[in-house]
RODO-2510 file (C-alpha; in nm, 4 decimals, decimal comma):
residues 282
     n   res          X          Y          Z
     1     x     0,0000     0,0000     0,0000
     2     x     0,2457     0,2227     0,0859
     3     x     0,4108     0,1749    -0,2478
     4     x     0,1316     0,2349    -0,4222
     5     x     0,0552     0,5903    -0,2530
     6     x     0,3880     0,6525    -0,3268
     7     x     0,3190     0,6065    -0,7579
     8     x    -0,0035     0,7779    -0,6668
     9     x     0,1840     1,1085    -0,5011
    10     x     0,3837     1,1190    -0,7933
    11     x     0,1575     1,1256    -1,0661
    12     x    -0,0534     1,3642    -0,9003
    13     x     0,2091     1,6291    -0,8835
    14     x     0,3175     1,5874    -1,2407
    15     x    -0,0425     1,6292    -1,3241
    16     x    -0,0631     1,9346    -1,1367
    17     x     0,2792     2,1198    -1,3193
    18     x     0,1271     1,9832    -1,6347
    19     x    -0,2371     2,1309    -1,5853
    20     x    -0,0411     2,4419    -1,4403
    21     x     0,1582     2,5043    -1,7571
    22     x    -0,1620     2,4171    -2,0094
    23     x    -0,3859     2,6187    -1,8276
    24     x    -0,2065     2,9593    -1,9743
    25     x    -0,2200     2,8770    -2,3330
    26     x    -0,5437     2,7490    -2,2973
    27     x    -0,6702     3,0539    -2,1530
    28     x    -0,4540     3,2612    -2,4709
    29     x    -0,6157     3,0366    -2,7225
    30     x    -0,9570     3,1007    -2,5748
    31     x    -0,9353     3,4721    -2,5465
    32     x    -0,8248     3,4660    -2,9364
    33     x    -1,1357     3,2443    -3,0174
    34     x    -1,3278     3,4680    -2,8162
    35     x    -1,1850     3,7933    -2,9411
    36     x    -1,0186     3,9275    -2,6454
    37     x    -0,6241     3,9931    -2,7859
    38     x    -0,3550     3,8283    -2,7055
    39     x    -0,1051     3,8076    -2,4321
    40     x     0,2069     3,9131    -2,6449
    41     x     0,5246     3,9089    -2,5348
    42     x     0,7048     4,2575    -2,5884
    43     x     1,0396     4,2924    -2,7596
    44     x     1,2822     4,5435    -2,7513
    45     x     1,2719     4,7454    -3,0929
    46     x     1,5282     4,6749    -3,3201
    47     x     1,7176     5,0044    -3,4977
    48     x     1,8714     4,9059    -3,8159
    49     x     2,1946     5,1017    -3,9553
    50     x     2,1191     5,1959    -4,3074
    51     x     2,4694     5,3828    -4,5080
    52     x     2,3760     5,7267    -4,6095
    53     x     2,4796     5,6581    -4,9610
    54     x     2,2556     5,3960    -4,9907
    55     x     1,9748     5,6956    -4,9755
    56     x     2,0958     6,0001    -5,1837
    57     x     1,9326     6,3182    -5,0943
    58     x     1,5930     6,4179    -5,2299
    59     x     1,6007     6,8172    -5,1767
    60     x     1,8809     7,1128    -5,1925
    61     x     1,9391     7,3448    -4,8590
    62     x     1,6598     7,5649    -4,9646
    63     x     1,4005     7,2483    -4,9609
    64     x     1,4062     7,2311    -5,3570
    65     x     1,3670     6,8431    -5,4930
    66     x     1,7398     6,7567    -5,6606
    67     x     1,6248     6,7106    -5,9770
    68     x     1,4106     7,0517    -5,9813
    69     x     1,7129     7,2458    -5,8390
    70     x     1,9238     7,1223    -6,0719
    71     x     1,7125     7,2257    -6,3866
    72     x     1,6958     7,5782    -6,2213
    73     x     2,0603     7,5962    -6,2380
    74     x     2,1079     7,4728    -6,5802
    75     x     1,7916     7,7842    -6,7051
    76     x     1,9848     8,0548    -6,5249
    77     x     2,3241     7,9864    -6,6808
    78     x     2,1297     7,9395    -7,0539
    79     x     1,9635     8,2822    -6,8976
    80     x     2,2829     8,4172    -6,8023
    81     x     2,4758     8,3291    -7,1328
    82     x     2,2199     8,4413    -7,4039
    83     x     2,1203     8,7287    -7,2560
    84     x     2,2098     9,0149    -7,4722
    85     x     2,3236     9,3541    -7,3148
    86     x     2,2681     9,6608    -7,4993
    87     x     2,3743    10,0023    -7,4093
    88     x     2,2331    10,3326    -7,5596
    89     x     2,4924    10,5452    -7,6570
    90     x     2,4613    10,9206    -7,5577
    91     x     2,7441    11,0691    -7,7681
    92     x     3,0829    10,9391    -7,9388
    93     x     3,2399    10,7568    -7,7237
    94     x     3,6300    10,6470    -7,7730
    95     x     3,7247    10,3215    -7,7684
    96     x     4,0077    10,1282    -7,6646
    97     x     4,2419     9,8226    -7,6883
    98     x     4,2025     9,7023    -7,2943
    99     x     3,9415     9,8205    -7,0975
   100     x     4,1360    10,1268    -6,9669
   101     x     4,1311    10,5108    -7,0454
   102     x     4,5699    10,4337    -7,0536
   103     x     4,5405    10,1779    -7,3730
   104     x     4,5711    10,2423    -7,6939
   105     x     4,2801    10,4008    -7,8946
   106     x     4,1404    10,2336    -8,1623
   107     x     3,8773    10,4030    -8,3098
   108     x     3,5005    10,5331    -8,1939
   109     x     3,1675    10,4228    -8,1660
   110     x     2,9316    10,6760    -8,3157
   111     x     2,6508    10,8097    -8,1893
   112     x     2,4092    10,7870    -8,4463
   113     x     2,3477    10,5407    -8,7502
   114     x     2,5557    10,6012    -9,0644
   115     x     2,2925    10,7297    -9,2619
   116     x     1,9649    10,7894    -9,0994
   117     x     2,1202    10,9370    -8,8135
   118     x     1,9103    10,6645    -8,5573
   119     x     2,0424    10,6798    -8,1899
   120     x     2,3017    10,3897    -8,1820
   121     x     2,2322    10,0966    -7,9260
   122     x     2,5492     9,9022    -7,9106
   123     x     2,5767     9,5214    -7,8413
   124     x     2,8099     9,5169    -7,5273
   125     x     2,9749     9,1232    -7,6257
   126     x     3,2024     9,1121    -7,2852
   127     x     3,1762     9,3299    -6,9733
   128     x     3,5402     9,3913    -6,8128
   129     x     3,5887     9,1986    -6,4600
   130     x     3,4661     9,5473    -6,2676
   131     x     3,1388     9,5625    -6,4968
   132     x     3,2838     9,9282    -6,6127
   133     x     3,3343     9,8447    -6,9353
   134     x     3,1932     9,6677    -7,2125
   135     x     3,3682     9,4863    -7,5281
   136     x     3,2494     9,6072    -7,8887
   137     x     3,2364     9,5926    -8,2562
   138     x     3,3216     9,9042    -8,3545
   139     x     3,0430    10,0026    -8,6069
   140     x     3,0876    10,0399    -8,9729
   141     x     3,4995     9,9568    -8,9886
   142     x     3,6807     9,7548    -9,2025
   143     x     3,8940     9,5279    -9,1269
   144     x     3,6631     9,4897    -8,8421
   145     x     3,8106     9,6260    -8,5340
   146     x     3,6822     9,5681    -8,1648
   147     x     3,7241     9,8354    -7,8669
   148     x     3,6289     9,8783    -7,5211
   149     x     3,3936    10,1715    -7,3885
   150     x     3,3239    10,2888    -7,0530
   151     x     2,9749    10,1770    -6,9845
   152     x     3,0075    10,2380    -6,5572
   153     x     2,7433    10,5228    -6,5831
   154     x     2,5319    10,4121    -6,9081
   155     x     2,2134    10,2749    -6,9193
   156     x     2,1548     9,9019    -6,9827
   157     x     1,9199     9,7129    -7,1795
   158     x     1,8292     9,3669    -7,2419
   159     x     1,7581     9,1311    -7,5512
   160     x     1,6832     8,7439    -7,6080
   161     x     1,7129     8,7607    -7,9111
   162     x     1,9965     8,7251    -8,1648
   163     x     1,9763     8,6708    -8,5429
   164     x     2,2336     8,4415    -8,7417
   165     x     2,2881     8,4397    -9,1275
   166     x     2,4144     8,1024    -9,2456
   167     x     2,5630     8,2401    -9,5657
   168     x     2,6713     7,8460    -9,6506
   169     x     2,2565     7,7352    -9,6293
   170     x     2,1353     8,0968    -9,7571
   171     x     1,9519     8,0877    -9,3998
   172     x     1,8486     8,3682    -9,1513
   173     x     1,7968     8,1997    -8,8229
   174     x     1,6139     8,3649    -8,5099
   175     x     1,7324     8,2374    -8,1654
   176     x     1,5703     8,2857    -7,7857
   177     x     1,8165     8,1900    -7,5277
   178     x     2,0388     8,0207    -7,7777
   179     x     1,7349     7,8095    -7,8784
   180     x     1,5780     7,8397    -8,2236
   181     x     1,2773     8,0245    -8,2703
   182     x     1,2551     7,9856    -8,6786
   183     x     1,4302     7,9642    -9,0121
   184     x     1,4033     8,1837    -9,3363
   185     x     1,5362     8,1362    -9,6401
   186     x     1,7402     8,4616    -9,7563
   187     x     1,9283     8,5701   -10,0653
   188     x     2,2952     8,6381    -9,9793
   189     x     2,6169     8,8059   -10,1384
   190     x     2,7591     8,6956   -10,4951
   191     x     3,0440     8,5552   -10,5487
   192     x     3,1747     8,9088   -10,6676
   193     x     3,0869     9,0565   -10,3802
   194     x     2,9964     8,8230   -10,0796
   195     x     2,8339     8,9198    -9,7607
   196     x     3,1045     8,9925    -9,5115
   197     x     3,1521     8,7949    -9,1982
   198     x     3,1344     8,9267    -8,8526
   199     x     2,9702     9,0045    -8,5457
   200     x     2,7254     9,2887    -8,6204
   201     x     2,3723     9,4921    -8,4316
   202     x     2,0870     9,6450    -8,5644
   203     x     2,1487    10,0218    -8,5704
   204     x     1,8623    10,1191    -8,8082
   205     x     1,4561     9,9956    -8,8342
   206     x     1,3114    10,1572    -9,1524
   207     x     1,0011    10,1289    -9,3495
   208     x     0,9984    10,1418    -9,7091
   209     x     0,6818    10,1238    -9,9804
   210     x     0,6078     9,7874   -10,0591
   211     x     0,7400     9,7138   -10,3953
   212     x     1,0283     9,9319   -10,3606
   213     x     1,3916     9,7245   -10,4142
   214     x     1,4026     9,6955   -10,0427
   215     x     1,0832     9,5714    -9,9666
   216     x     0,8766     9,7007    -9,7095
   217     x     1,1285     9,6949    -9,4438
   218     x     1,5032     9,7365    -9,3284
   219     x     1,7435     9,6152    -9,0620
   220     x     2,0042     9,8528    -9,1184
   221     x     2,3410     9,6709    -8,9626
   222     x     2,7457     9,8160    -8,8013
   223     x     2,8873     9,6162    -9,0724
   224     x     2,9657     9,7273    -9,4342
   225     x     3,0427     9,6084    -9,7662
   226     x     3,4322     9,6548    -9,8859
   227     x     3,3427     9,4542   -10,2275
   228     x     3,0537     9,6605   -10,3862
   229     x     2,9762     9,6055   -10,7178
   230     x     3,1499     9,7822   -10,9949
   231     x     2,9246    10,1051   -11,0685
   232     x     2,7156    10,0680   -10,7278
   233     x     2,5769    10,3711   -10,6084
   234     x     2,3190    10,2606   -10,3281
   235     x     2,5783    10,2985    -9,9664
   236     x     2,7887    10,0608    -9,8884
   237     x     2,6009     9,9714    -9,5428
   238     x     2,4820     9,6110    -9,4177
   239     x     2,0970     9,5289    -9,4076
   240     x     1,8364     9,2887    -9,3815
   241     x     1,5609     9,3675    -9,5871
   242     x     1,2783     9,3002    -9,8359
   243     x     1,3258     9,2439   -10,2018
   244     x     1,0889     9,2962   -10,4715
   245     x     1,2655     8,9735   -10,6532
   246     x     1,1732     8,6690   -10,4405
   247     x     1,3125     8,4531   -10,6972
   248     x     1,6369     8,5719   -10,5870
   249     x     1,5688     8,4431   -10,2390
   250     x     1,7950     8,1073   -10,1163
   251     x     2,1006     8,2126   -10,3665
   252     x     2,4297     8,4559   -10,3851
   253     x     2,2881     8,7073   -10,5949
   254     x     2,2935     9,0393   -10,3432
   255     x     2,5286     9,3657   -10,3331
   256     x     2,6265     9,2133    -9,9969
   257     x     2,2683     9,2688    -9,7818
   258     x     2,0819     8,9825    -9,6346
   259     x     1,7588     8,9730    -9,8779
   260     x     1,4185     8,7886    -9,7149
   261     x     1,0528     8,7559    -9,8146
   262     x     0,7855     8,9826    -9,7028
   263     x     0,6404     8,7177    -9,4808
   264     x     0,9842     8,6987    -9,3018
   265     x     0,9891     9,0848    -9,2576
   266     x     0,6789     9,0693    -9,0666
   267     x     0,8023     8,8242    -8,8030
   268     x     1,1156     8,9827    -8,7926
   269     x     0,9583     9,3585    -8,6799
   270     x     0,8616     9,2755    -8,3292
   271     x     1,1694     9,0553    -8,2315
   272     x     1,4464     9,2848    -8,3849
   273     x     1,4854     9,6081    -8,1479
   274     x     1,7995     9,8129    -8,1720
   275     x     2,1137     9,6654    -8,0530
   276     x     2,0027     9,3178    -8,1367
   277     x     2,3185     9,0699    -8,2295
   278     x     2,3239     9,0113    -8,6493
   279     x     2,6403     8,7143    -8,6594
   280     x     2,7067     8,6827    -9,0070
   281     x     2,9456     8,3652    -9,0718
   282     x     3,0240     8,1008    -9,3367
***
């Protein structure tokens, strides 16, 4: 008997730690049937270490996204290099080889057009380091010469705008910003007397009668002709202008002038203000 209490003792207690240790995850299971939540352990959070370079940045120091700051940047220096400065020029001003009054002088930039007498408006095509003085084609020279004038107390204008004559396509070309805003066809110099090349600015706007040689409209240009025709009595001055032979138009046929349709001439008018860039090249 005594024996057999013992067995008996023993299985009782290992019933009891097993009913003790079941009764918890009964009562867990339950509570989940029944809806109540859970009994959830809790663990410590774990922080994970992530390289910055595995994450490049998303914004600039002013809060800008990347890729939005970096499109600004790239507008304002397309802004910055295609923006054409003009100065009005009061009176005669000297020019000179360096951008001091202690250079050498090499010549003047007038202060009116060479024939109408129209207020010139230079194209400044460098400012000195000190912004006092600006680089420029000296109007109506040949050989083309460039100077510097003292601009430190001048007015200042602005332009988009710049025109280029493709003598080798017979092409006028209109640019914004360095980008292209359209394409003519023009009529160029002959081989007897081709247009000259150079870095030029519109120094006269004149309207003509329609019909007229000219067509209704000039650019008068700082450049001139040094090969006129033999017998040619008409100026030797630089222009863009009408013609009252369109034939002509896409070939070397001119005096030296830049010849373009009618249709041309009227989308040239409000773009073209005095002072705006004319580069002339092969």
């Amino acid at each position: 008997m005594r024996r057999g209490n013992k067995r008996v003792s023993r299985l009782t207690a290992v019933l009891a730690m097993t009913v003790g240790l079941l009764t918890p995850m009964a009562a867990n299971m339950a509570g989940a049937a029944a809806g109540t939540p859970a009994v959830v352990p809790q663990l410590a959070p774990v922080r994970l270490l992530v390289p910055r370079s595995v994450h490049p940045p998303t914004a600039d120091r002013d809060g800008q996204p990347v890729g939005v700051a970096r499109e600004a940047a790239r507008r304002a220096a397309r802004i910055a290099r295609w923006t054409n400065l003009l100065v009005p020029v009061p009176g005669t001003l000297p020019a000179y080889a360096r951008p001091s009054a202690d250079s050498r002088r090499v010549g003047v930039v007038p202060a009116g057009s060479k024939y109408y007498g129209i207020a010139t408006v230079a194209w400044v095509e460098e400012r000195s380091a000190d912004g006092r003085w600006g680089r420029v084609e000296l109007p109506y020279r040949w050989p083309r010469v460039e100077g510097w004038i003292r601009i430190a107390r001048l007015p200042t204008r602005t332009t988009r705008f710049r025109v280029v004559v493709d003598l080798s396509r017979h092409l006028v070309i209109v640019t914004k910003l360095g980008r292209v805003v359209f394409r003519a066809p023009a009529a160029t110099g002959s081989p007897s007397s081709p247009t000259p090349v150079g870095e030029y600015f519109v120094t006269d706007r004149v309207p003509f009668s329609v019909g007229g040689a000219l067509g209704s409209f000039a650019f008068g240009i700082s450049g001139i002709q040094p090969r006129l025709p033999a017998g040619w009595t008409g100026g030797n001055q630089l222009a863009i202008h009408g013609t009252n032979q369109p034939w002509s138009i896409g070939q070397s046929v001119s005096a030296g002038c830049v010849r373009v349709s009618e249709s041309t001439l009227a989308r040239l008018q409000p773009l073209l203000v005095y002072g705006t860039p004319v580069v002339i090249h092969a």
